[in-house]
C-alpha positions in Angstrom: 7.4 -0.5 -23.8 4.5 1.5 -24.5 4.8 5.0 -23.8 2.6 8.8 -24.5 6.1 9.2 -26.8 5.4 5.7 -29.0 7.2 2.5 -28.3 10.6 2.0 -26.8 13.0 -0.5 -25.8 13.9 -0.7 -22.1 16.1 -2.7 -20.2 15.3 -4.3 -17.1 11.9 -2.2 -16.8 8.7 -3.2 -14.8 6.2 -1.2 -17.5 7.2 -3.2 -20.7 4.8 -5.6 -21.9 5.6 -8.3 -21.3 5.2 -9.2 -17.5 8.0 -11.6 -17.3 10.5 -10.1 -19.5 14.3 -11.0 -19.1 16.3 -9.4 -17.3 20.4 -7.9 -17.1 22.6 -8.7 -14.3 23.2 -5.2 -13.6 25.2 -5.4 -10.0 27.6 -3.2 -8.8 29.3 -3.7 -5.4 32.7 -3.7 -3.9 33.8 -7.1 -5.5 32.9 -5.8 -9.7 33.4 -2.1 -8.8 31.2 0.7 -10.9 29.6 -0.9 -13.6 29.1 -0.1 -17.6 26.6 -0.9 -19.9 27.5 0.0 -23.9 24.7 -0.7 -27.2 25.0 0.7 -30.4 22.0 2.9 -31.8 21.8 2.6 -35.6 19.5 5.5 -36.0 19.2 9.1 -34.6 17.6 8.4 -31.0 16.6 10.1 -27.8 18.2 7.7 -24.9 16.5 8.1 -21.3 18.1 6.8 -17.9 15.4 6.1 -15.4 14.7 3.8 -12.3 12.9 0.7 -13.1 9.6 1.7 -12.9 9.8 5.1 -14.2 8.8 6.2 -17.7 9.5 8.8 -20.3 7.4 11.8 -21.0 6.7 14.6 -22.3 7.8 16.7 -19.3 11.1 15.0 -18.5 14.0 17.3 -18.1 15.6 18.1 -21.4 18.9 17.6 -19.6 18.0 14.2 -18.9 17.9 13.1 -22.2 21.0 12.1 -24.0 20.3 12.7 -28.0 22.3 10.8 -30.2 23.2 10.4 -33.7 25.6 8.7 -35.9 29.2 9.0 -36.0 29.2 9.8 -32.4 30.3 8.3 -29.4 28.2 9.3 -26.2 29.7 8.6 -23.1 27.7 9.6 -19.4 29.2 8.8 -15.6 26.0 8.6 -13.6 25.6 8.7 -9.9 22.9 6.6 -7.8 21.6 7.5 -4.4 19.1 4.2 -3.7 16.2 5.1 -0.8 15.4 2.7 2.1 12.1 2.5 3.6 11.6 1.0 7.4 9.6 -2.1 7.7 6.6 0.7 9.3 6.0 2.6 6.5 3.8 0.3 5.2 1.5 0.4 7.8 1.0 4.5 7.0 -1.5 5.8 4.5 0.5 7.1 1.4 -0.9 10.5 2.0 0.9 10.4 5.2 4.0 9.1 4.4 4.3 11.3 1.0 4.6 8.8 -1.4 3.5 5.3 -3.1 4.9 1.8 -3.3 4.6 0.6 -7.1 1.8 -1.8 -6.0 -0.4 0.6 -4.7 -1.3 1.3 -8.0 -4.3 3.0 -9.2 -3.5 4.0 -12.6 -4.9 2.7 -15.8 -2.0 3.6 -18.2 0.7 1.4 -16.3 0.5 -1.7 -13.8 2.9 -0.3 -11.8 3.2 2.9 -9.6 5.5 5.6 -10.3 5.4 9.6 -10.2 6.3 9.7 -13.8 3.2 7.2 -14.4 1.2 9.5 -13.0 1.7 12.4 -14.8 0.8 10.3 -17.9 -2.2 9.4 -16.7 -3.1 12.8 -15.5 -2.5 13.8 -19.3 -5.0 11.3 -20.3 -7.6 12.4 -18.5 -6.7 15.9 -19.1 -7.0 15.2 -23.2 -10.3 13.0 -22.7 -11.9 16.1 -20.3 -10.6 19.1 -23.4 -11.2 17.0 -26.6 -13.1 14.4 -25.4 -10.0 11.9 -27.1 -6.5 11.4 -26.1 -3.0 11.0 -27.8 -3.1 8.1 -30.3 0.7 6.9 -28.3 -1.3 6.6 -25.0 -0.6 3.5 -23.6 -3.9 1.2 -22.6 -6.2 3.2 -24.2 -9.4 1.4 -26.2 -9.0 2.2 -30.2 -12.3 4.4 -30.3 -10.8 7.1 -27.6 -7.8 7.6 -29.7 -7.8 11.2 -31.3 -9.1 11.2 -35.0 -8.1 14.3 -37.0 -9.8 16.7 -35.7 -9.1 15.6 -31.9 -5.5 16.0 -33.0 -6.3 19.9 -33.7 -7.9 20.1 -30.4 -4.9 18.8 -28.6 -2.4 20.8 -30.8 -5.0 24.0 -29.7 -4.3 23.2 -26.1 0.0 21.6 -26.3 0.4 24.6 -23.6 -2.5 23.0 -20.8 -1.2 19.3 -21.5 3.0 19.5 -22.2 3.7 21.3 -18.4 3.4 20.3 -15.3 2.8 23.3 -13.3 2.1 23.6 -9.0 -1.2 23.9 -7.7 -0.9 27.2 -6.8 0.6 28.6 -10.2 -1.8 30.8 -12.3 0.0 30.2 -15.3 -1.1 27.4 -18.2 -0.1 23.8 -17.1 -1.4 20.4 -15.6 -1.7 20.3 -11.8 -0.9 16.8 -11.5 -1.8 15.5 -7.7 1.3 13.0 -8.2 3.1 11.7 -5.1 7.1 10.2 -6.0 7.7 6.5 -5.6 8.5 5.2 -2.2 11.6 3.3 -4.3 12.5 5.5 -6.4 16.6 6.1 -7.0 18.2 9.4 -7.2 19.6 9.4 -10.6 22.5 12.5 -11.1 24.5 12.8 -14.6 28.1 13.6 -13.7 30.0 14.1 -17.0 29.2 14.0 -20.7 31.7 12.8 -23.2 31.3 13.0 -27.1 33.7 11.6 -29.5 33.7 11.7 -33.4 34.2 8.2 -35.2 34.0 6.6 -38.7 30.7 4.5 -37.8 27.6 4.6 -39.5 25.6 4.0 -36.3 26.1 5.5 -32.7 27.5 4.1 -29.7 26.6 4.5 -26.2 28.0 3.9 -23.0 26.5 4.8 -19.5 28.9 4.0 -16.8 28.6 4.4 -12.5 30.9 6.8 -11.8 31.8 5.7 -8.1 29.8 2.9 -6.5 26.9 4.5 -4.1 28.0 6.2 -0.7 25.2 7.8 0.4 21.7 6.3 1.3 18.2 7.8 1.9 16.2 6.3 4.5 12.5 6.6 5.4 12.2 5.7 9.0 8.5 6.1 11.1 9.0 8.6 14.5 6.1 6.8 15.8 3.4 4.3 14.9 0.8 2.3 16.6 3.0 0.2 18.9 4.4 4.2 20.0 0.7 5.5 20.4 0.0 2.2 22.6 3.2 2.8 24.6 2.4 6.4 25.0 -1.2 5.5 26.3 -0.4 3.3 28.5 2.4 5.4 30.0 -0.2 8.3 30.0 -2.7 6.5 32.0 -0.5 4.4 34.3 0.5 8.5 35.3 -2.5 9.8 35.9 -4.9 7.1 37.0 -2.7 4.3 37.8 -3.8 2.3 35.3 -2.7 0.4 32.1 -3.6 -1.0 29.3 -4.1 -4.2 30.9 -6.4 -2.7 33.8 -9.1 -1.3 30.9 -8.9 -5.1 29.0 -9.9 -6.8 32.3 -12.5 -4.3 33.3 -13.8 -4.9 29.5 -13.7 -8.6 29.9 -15.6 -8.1 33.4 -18.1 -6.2 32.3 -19.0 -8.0 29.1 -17.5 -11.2 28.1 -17.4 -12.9 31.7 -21.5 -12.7 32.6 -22.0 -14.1 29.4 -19.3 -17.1 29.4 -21.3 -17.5 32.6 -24.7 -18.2 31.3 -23.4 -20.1 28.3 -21.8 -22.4 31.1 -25.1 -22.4 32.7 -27.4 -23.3 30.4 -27.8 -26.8 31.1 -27.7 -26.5 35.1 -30.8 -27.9 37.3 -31.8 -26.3 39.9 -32.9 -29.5 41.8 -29.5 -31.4 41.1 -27.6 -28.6 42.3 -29.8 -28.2 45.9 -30.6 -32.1 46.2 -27.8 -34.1 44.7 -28.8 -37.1 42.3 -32.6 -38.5 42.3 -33.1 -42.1 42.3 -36.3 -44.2 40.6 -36.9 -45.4 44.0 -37.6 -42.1 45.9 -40.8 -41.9 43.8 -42.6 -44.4 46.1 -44.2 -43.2 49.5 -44.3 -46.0 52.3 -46.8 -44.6 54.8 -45.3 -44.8 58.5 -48.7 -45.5 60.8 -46.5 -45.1 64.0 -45.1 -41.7 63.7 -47.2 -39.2 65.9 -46.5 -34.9 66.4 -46.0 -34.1 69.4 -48.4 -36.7 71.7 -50.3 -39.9 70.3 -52.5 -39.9 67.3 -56.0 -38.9 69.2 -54.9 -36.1 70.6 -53.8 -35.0 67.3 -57.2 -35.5 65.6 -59.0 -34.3 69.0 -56.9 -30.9 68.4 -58.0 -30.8 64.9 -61.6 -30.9 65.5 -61.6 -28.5 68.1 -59.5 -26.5 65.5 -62.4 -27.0 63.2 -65.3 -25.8 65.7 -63.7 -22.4 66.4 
């Protein structure tokens, strides 16, 4: 794995290299109890224990890292407190929610999300904006940004600005690193620290689980959009006796239904729908002599000439 440190070996990590690296069976439950993991370390070594997608740094705690050397045997209990989100979270902006799934990635030094990965990438854009160059360990970083010699004096001028991590409201020199935590991310707490002398020439490590978990962090969501609908509608059918239902159908009366009406319509005629069906045959006029208005056929032509004359 590439780190801002130069390159490490990880177990089960989601920021190596390689995308589908293999992985440890590394399950602890009732039925194994606490679990173990020992290696040997054949040269003087800094060992860090991190969540999956976590890195190291150049601000992790000191206490974190276990420093090892030959001769020695390092033993550490650890405790794990794992974090639960609810199925809603998702649906909140992180900004909201205070913190970021490792997919909801926008860095460029890792593919994956995590508060540690975000300081790094703060500290690259820190270096590029002082000396124009960044750390030559920087991971993902084209050749011709790395620092040359004199970018390395430049960033040795200013190891006070870019090795803390300070608050946004601190006055004193630091990085103000707008970094939210993972959404995932374990609580990781060292419980003892053994160190035994042997005859080796190498060092040997062993991390072990103190006590398998007990305790859980959860993220739940007090209320979200189906709360807000509930609320309105609870609000309204209150006030003006009305629901969410009522302001659909008065938005479907207003707008949708005349137009479903004239699409309907489009191809109605007029005359079908007043006379019925019309037949070839009603096209031809068969004059009926016989028929007369009111009296016989002179005095109708008598009355039109005297209508004439007036």
């Amino acid at each position: 794995m590439d780190t801002e440190l130069g390159t490490c070996y990880a177990i089960n990590t989601l920021q190596g290299r390689e995308k589908n690296a293999p992985k440890l069976d590394m399950t602890s439950n009732r039925t194994t109890g606490p679990g173990a993991i020992r290696f040997d370390v054949m040269v003087t070594a800094n060992i860090y224990i991190l969540n999956e997608e976590e890195v190291p740094t150049l601000t992790t705690i000191g206490s974190d890292v276990l420093t090892v050397g030959q001769e020695i045997f390092h033993k550490r209990y650890i405790t794990i407190r794992n974090i639960e989100n609810d199925a809603g979270a998702r649906l909140i902006s992180p900004e909201k929610r205070k913190c970021r799934y490792i997919d909801e990635n926008f860095l460029q030094v890792y593919h994956h999300y995590s508060y540690t990965a975000c300081t790094v990438q703060c500290r690259k854009d820190a270096q590029l904006k002082l000396c124009n160059c960044t750390n030559y360990f920087m991971p993902n970083v084209p050749e011709h940004l790395r620092c040359n010699v004199s970018g390395i004096i430049c960033l040795n001028s200013h190891v006070h600005e870019l090795s803390v991590l300070k608050a946004s409201w601190s006055s004193r020199p630091g990085l103000s690193c707008n970094c939210l935590p993972s959404c995932t991310e374990a609580e990781i707490s060292i419980t003892k620290d053994f160190k035994f002398v042997t005859t080796d020439s190498y060092a040997s490590v062993q991390i072990e689980l103190a006590v398998l978990p007990s305790e859980r962090y959860r993220r739940n969501v007090v209320r979200g959009v189906l709360d807000l609908v509930v609320s309105t509608g609870g609000t309204g059918g209150l006030f003006l006796g009305a629901s969410i239902l009522s302001f659909v159908e008065l938005f479907y009366i207003l707008l949708i239904r005349p137009f479903c009406d004239i699409y309907t319509q489009r191809d109605d005629d007029p005359w079908h729908r007043r006379f019925g069906l019309r037949r070839l045959q009603d096209n031809n006029f068969v004059p009926n002599w016989g028929w007369t208005y009111n009296g016989k056929a002179g005095d109708k032509d008598t009355s039109k000439v005297e209508e004439r004359t007036r």
